[in-house]
PDB file of N, H, CA, C and O in Angstrom:
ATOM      1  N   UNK A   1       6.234 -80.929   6.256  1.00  0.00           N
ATOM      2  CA  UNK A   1       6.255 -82.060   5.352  1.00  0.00           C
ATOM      3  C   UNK A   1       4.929 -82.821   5.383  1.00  0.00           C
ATOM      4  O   UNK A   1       4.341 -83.170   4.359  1.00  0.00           O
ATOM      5  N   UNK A   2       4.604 -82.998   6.324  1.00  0.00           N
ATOM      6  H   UNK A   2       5.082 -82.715   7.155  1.00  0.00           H
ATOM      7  CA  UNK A   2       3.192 -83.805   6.885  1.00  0.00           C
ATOM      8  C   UNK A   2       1.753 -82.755   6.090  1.00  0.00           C
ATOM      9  O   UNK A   2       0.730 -83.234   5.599  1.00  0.00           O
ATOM     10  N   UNK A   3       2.038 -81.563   6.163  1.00  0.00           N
ATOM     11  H   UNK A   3       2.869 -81.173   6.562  1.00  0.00           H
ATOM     12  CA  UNK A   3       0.698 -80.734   5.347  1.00  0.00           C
ATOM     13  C   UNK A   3       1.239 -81.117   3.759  1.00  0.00           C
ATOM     14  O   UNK A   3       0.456 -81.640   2.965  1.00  0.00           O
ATOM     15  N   UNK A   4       2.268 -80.890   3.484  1.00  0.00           N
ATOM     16  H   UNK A   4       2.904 -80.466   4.129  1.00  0.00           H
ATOM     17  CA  UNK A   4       2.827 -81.051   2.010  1.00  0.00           C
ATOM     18  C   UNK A   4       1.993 -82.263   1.568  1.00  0.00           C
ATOM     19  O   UNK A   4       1.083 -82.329   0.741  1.00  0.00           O
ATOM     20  N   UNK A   5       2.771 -83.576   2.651  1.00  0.00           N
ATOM     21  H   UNK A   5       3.510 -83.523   3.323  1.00  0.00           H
ATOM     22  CA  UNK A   5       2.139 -84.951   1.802  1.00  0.00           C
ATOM     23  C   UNK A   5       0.609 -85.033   1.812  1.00  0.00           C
ATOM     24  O   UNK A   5       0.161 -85.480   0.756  1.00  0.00           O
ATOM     25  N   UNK A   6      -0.240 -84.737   2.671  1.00  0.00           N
ATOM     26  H   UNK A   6       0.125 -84.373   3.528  1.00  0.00           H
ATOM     27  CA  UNK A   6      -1.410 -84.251   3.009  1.00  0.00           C
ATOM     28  C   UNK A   6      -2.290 -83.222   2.157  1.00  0.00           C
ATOM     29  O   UNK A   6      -3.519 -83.262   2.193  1.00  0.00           O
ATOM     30  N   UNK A   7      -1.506 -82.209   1.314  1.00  0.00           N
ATOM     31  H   UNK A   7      -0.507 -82.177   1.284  1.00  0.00           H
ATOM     32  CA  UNK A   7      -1.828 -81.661   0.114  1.00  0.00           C
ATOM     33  C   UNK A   7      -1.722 -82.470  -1.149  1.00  0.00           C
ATOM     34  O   UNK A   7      -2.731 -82.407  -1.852  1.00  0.00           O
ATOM     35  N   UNK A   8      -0.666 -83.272  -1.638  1.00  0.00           N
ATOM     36  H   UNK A   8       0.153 -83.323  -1.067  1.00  0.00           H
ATOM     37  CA  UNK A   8      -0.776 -84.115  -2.104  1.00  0.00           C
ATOM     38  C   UNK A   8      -1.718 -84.978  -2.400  1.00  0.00           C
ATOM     39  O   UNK A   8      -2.107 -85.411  -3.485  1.00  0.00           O
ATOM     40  N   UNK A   9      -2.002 -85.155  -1.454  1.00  0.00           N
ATOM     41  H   UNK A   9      -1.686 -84.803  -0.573  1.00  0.00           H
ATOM     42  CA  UNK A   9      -3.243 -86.581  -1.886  1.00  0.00           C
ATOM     43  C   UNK A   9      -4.570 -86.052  -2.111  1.00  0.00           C
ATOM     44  O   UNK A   9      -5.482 -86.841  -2.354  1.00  0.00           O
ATOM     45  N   UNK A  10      -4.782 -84.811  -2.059  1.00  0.00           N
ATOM     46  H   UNK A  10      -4.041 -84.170  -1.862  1.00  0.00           H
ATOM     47  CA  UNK A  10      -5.833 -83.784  -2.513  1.00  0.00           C
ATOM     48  C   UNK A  10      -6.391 -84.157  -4.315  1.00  0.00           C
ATOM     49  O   UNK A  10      -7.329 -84.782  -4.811  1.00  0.00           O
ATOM     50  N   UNK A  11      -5.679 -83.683  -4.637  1.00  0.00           N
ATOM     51  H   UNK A  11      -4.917 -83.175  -4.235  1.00  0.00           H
ATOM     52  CA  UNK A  11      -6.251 -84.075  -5.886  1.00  0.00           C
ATOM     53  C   UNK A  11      -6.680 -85.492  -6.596  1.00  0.00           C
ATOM     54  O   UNK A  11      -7.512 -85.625  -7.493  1.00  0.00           O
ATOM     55  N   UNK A  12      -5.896 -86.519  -5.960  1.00  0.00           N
ATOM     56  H   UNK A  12      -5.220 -86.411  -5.231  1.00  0.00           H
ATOM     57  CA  UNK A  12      -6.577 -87.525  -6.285  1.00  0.00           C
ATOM     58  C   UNK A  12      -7.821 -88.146  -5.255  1.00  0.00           C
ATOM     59  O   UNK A  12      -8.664 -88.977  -5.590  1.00  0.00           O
ATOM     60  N   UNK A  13      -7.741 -87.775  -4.486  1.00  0.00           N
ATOM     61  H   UNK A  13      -7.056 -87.099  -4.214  1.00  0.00           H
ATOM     62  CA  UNK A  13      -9.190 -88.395  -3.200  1.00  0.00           C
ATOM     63  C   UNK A  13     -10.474 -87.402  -4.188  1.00  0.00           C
ATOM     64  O   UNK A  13     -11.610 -87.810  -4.433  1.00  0.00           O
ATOM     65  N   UNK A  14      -9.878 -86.005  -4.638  1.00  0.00           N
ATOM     66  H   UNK A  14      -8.956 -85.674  -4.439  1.00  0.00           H
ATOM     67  CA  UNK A  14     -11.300 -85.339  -4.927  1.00  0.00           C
ATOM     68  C   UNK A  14     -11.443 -85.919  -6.816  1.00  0.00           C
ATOM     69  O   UNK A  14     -12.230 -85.630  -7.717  1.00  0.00           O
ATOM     70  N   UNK A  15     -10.450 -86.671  -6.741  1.00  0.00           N
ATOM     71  H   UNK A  15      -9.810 -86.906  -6.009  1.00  0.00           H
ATOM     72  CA  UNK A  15     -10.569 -86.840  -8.609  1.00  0.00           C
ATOM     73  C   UNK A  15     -11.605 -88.059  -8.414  1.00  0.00           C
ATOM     74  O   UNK A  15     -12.705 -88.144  -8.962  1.00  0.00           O
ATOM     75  N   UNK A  16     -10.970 -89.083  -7.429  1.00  0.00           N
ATOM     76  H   UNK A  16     -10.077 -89.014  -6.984  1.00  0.00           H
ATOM     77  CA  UNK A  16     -11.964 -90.402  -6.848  1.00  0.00           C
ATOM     78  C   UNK A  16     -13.470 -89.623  -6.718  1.00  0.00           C
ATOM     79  O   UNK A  16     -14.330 -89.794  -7.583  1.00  0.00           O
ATOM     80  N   UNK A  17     -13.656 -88.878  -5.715  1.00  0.00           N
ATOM     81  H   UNK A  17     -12.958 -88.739  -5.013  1.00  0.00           H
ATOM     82  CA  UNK A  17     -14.936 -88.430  -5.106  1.00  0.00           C
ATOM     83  C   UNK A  17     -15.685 -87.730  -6.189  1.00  0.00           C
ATOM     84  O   UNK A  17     -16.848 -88.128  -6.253  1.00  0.00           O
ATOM     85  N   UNK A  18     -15.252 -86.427  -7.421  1.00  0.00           N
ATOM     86  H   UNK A  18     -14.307 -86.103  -7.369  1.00  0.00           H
ATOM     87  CA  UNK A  18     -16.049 -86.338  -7.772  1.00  0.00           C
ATOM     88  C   UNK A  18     -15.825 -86.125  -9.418  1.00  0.00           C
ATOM     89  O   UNK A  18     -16.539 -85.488 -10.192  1.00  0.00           O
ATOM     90  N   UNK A  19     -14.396 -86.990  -9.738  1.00  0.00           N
ATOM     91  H   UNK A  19     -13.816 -87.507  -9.108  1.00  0.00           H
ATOM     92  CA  UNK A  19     -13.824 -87.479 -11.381  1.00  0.00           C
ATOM     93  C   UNK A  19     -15.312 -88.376 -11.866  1.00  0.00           C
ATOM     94  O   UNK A  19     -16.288 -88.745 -11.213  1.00  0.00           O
ATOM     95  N   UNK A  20     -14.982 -88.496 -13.161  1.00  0.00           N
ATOM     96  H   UNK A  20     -14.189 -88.196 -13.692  1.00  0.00           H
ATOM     97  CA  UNK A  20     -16.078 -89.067 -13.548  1.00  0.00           C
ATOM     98  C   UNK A  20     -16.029 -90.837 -12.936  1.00  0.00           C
ATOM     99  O   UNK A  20     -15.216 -91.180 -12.078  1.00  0.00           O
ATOM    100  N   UNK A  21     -17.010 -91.774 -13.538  1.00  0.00           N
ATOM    101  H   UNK A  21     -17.670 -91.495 -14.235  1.00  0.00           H
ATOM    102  CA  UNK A  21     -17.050 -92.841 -12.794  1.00  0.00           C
ATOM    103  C   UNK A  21     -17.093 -94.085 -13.361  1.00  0.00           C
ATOM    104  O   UNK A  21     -17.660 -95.038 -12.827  1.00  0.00           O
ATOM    105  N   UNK A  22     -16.224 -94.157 -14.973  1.00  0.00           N
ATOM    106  H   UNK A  22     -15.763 -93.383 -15.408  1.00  0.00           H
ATOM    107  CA  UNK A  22     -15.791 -95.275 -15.582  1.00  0.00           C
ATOM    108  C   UNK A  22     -14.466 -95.660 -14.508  1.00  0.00           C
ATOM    109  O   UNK A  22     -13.966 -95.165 -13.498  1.00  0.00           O
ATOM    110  N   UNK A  23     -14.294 -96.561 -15.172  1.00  0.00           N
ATOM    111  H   UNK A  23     -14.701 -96.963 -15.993  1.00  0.00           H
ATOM    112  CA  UNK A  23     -13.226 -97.791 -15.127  1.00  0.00           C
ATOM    113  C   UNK A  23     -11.776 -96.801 -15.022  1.00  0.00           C
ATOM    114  O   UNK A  23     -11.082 -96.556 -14.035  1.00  0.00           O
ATOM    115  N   UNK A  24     -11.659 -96.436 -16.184  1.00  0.00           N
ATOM    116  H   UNK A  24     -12.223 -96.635 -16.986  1.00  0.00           H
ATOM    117  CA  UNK A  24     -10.329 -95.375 -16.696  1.00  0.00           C
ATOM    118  C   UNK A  24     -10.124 -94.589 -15.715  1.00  0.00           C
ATOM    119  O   UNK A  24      -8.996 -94.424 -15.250  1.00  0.00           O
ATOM    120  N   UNK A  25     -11.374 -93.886 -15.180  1.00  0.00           N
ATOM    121  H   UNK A  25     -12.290 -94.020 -15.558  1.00  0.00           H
ATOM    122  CA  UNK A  25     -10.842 -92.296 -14.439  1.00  0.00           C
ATOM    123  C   UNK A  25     -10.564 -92.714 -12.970  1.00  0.00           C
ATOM    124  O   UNK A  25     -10.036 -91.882 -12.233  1.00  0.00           O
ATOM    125  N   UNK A  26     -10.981 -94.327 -12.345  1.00  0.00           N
ATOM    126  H   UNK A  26     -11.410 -95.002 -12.945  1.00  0.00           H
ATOM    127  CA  UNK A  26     -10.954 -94.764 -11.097  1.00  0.00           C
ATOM    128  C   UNK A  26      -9.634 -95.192 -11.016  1.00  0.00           C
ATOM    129  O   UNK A  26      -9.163 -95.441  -9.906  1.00  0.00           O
ATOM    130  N   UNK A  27      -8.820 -95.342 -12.241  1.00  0.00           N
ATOM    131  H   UNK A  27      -9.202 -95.139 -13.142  1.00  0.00           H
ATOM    132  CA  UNK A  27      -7.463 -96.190 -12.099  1.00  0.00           C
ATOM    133  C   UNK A  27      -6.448 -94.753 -12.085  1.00  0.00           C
ATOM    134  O   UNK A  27      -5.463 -94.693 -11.350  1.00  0.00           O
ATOM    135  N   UNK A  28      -6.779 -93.829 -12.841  1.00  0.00           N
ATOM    136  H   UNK A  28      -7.580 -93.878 -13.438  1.00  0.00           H
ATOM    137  CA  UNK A  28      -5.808 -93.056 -12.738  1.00  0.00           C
ATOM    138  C   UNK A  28      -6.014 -91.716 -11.254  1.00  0.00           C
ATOM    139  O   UNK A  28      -5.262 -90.763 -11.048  1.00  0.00           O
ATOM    140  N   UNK A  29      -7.310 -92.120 -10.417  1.00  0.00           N
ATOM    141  H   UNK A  29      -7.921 -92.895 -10.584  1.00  0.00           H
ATOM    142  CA  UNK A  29      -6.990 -91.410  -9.110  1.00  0.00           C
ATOM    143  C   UNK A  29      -6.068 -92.429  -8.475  1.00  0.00           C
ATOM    144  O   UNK A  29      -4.994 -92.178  -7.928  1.00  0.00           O
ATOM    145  N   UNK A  30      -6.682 -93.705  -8.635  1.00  0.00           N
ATOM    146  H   UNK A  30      -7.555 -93.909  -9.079  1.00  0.00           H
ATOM    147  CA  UNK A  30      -5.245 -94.529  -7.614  1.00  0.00           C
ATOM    148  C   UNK A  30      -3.962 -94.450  -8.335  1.00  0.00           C
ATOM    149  O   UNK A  30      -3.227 -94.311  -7.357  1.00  0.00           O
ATOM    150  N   UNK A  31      -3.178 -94.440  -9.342  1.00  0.00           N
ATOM    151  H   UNK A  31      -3.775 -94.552 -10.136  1.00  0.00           H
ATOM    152  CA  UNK A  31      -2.210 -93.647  -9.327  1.00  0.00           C
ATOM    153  C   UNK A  31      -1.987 -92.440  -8.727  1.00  0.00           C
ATOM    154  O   UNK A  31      -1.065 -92.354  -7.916  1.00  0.00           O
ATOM    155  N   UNK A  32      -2.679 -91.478  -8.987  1.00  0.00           N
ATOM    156  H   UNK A  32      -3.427 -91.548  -9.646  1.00  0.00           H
ATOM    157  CA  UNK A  32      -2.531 -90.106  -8.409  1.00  0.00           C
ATOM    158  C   UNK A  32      -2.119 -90.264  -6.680  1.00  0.00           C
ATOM    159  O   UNK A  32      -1.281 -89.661  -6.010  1.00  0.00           O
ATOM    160  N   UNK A  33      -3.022 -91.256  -6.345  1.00  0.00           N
ATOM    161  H   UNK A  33      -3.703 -91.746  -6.890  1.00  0.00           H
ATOM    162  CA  UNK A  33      -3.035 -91.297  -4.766  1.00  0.00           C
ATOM    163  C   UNK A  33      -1.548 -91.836  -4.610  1.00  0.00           C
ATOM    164  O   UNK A  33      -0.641 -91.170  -4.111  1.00  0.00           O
ATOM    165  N   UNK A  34      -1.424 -93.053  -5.072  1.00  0.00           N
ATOM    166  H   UNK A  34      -2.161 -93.594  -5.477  1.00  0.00           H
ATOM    167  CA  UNK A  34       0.234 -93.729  -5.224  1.00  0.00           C
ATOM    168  C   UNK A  34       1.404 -93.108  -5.049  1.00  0.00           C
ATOM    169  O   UNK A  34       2.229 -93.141  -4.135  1.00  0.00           O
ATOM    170  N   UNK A  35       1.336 -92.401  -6.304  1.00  0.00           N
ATOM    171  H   UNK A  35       0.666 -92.374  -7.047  1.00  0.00           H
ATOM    172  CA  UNK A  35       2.390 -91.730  -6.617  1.00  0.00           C
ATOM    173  C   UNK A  35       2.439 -90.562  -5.094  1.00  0.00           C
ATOM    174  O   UNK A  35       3.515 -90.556  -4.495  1.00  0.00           O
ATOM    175  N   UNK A  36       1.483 -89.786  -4.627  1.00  0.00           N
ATOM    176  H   UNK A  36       0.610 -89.791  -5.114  1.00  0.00           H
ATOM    177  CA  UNK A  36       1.363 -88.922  -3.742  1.00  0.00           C
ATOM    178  C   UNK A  36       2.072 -89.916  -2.115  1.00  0.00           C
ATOM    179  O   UNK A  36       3.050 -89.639  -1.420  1.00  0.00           O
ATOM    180  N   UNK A  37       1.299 -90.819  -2.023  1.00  0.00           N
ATOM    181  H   UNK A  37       0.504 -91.044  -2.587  1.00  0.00           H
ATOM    182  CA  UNK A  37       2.081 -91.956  -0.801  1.00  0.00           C
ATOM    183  C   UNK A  37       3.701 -92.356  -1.111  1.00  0.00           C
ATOM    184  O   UNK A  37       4.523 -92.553  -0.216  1.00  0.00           O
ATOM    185  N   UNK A  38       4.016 -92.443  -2.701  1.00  0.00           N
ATOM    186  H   UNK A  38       3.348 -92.283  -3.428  1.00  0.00           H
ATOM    187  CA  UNK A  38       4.838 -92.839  -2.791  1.00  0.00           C
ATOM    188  C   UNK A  38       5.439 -91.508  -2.233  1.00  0.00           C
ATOM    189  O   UNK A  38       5.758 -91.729  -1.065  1.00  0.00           O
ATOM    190  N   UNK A  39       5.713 -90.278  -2.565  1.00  0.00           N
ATOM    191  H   UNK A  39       5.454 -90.099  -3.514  1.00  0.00           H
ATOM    192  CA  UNK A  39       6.950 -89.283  -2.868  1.00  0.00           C
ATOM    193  C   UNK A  39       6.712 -88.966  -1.326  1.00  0.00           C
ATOM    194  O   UNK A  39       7.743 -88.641  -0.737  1.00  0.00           O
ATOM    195  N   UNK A  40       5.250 -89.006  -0.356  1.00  0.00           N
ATOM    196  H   UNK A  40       4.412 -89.270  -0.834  1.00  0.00           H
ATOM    197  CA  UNK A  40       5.492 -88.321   0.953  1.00  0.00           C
ATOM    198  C   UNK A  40       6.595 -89.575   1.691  1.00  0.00           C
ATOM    199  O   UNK A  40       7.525 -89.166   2.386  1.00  0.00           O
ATOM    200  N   UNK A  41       6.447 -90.759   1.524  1.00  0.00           N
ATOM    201  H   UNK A  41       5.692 -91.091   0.960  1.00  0.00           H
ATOM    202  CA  UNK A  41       7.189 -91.759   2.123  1.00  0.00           C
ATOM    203  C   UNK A  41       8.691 -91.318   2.133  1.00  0.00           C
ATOM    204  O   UNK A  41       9.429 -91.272   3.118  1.00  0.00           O
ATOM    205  N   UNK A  42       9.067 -90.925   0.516  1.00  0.00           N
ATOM    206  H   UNK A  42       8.468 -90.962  -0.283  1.00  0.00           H
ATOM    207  CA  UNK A  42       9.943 -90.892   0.143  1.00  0.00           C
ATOM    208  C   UNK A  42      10.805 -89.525   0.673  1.00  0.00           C
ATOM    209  O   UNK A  42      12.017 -89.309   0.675  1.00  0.00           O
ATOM    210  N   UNK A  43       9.894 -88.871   1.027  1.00  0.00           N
ATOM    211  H   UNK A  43       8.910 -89.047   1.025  1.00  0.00           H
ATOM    212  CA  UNK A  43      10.528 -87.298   1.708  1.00  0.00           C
ATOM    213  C   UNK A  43      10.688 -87.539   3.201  1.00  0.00           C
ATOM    214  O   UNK A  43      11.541 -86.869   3.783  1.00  0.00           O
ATOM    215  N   UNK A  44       9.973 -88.410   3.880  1.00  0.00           N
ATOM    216  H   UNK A  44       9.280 -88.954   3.407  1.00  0.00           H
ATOM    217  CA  UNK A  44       9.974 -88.765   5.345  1.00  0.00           C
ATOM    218  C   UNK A  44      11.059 -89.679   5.910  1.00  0.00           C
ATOM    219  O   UNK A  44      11.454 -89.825   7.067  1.00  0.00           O
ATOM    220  N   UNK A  45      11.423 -90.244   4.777  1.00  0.00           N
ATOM    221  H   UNK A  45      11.102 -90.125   3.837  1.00  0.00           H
ATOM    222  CA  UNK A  45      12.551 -91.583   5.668  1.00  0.00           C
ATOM    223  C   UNK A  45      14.214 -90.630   5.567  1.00  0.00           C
ATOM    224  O   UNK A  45      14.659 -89.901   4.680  1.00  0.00           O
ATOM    225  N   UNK A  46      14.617 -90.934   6.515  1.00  0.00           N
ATOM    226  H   UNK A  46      14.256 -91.525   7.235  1.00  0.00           H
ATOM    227  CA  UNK A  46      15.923 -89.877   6.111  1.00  0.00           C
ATOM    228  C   UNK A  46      16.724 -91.033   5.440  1.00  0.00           C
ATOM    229  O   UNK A  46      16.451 -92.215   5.233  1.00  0.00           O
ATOM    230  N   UNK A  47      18.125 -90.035   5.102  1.00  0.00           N
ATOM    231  H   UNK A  47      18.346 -89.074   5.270  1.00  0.00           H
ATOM    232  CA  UNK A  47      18.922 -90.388   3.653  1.00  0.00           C
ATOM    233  C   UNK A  47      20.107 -91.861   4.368  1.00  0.00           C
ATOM    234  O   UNK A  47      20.564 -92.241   5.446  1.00  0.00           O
ATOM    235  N   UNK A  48      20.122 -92.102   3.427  1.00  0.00           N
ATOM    236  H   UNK A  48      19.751 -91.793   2.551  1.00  0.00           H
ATOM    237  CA  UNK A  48      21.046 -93.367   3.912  1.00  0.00           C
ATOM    238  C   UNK A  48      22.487 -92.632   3.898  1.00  0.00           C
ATOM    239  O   UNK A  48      22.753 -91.675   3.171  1.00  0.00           O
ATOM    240  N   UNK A  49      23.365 -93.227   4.811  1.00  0.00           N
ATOM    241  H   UNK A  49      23.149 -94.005   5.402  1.00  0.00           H
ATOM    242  CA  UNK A  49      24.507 -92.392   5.203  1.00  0.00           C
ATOM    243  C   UNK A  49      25.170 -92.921   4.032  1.00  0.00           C
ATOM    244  O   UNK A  49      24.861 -94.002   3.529  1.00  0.00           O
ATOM    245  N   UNK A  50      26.260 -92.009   3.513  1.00  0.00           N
ATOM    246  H   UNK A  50      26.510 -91.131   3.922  1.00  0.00           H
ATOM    247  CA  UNK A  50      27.367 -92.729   2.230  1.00  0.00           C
ATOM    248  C   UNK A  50      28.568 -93.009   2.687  1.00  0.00           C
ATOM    249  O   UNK A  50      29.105 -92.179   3.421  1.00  0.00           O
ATOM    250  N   UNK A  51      29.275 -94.273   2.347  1.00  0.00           N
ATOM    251  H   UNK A  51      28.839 -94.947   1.751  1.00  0.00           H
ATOM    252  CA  UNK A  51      30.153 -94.594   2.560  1.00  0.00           C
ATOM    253  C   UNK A  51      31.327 -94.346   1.882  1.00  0.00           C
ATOM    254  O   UNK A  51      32.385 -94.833   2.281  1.00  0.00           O
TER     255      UNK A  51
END
């Protein structure tokens, strides 16, 4: 899980590092990165028990 979320954030660190370098293309690597923190978080916490 840890290489998964870690693959993840690949494409947006290299979209930051070498995407172009307006305004536009800097906002949509930090989404990219987001969304990537968001879903590894989201795969790491275990499930809430159901009642």
């Amino acid at each position: 899980m840890v290489v998964a979320g870690v693959v993840l954030l690949f494409p947006g660190l290299c979209f930051l590092a070498f995407g172009g370098q307006g305004a536009p293309f800097v906002l949509i690597g930090f989404v990219l990165i987001g969304i990537a923190v968001f879903l590894f978080i989201r795969a790491a916490t275990p499930p809430k028990p159901r009642q």
